[in-house]
C-alpha positions in Angstrom: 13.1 36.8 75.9 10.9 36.1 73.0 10.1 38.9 71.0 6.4 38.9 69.5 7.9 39.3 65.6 9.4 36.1 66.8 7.3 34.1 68.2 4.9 35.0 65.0 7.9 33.9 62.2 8.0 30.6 64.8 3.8 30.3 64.8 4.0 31.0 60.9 6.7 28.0 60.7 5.4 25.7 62.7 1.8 26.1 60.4 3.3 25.9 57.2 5.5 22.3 58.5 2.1 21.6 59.8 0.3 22.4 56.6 3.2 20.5 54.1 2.7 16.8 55.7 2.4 14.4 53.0 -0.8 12.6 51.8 -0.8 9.1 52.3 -0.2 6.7 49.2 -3.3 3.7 49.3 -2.4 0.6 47.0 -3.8 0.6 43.9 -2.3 4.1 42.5 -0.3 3.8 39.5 2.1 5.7 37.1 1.9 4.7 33.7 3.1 5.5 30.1 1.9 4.9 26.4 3.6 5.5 23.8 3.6 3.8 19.8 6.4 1.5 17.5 5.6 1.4 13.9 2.2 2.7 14.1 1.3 0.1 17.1 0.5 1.8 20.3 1.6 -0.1 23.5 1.0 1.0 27.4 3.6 0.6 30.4 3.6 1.1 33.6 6.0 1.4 36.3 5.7 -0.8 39.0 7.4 0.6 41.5 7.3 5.0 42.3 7.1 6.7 45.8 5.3 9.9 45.4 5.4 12.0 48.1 2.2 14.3 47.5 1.9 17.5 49.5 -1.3 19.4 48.3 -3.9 21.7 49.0 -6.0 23.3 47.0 -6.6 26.6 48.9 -2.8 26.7 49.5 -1.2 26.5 46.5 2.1 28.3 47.4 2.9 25.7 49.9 2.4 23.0 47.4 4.7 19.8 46.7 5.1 17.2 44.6 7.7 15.0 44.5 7.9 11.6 42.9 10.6 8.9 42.7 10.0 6.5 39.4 12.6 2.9 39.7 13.2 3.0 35.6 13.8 -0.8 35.7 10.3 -1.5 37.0 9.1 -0.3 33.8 6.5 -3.4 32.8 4.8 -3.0 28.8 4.2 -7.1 28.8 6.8 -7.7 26.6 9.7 -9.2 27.8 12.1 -8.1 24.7 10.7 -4.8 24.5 11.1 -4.0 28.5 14.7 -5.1 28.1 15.5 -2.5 25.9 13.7 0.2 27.4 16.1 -0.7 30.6 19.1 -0.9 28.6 21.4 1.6 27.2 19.6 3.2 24.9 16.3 4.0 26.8 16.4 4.6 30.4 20.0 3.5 31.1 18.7 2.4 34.4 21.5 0.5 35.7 23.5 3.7 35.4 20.6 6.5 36.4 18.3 3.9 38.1 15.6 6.4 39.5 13.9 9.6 37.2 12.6 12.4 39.8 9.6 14.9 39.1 9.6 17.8 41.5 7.4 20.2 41.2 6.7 23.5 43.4 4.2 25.6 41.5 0.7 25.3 41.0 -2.0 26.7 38.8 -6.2 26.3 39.1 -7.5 25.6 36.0 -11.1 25.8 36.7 -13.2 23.1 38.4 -10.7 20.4 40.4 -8.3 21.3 37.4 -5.0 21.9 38.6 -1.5 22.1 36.9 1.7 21.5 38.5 4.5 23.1 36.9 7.9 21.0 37.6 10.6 19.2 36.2 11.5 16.1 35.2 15.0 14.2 35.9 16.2 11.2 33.9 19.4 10.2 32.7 20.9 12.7 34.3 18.8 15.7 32.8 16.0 17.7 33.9 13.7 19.7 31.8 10.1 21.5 32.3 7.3 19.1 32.1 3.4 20.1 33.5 1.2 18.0 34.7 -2.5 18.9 34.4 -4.4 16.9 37.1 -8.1 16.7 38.6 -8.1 16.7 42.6 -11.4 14.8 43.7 -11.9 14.8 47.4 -13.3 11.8 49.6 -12.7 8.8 51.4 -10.1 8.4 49.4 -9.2 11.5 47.6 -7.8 11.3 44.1 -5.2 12.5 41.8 -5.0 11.6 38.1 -3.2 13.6 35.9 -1.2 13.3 32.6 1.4 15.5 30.8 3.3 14.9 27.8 7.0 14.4 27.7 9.5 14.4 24.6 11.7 11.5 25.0 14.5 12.8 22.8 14.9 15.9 25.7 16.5 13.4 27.8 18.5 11.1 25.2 15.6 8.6 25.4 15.5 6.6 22.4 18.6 7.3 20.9 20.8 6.1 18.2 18.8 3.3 15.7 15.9 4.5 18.1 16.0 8.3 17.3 13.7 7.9 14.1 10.4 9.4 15.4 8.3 8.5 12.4 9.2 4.6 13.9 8.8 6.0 17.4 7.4 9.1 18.2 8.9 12.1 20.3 5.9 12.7 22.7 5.4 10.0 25.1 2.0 10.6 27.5 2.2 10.1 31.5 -0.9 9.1 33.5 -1.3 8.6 37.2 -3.6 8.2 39.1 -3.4 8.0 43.1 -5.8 6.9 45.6 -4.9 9.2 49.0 -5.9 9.4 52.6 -5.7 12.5 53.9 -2.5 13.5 56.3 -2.9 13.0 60.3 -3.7 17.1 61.1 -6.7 17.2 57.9 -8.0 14.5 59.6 -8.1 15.6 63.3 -8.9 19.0 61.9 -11.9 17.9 60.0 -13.1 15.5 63.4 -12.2 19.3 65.3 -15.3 20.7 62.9 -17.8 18.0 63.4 
């Protein structure tokens, strides 16, 4: 027999599994990168990352990014330059071919600010990184956020490549996804009309 305390901890599960399900993805989000080479800035982008987004911004505690980046989609429209940033000395991606960024805690800024306080994996090493983001609700709700991330933290860049006044530590992240709300936001929201 089911004792209340329970049957609560079971109701309190079942709302939190409820509350975690993931926002879907919509074509037309992207993750991208800029960085510079001798003074010359260039952007890249990856062109192929799952994210799976779990986020709400009056539950913060039960908030959940999790992204999946394929390093040798990386795409800067030039051929020899996306070559190297696959190879050895850059990404490595034949040998680490996916970088992860989990994060679990969550901060309001102000506004639809948000941060997301997580940490980066690539080539085999994970560090802190935050990602400040804006959340804007709606028929498709977005996410676009940047954070800043020092390439030399995970042996990116190395060797001849190590010289930051040539190429600089800090490398900038922007995304921005397009999202459809998950299954149970929806039916709740149909529930209130």
């Amino acid at each position: 027999k089911a004792t209340p305390l329970l049957l609560s901890a079971g109701l309190a599960l079942f709302a939190a599994a409820a509350n975690a399900a993931p926002w879907r993805v919509l074509p037309g989000s992207t993750l991208g990168f800029g960085a510079s080479f001798e003074g010359e800035a260039f952007e890249g982008s990856f062109a192929r990352f799952t994210p799976r987004i779990e986020f709400d911004p009056k539950q913060l505690a039960s908030s959940r990014f999790d992204v999946a980046i394929e390093l040798a989609t990386a795409d800067t429209k030039n051929d020899e330059r996306d070559e190297a940033l696959r190879g050895v000395g850059f990404f490595n991606a034949k040998r680490a071919p996916q970088a992860r960024y989990l994060a679990t805690k969550f901060r309001a800024l102000g506004g639809n600010r948000y941060a997301a306080d997580g940490a980066l994996t690539l080539n085999g090493i994970s560090k802190p990184v935050t990602l400040e983001f804006t959340w804007t609700p709606g028929a498709q709700t977005v996410l676009a956020g940047s954070a800043a991330v020092k390439r030399l933290e995970f042996n990116v860049g190395v060797g001849e490549w190590s010289d930051t006044s040539e190429l600089p530590n800090e490398v900038k992240i922007r995304t921005r996804l397009l999202l459809a709300a998950p299954t149970h936001l929806l039916a709740a929201g149909r529930a209130e009309q």
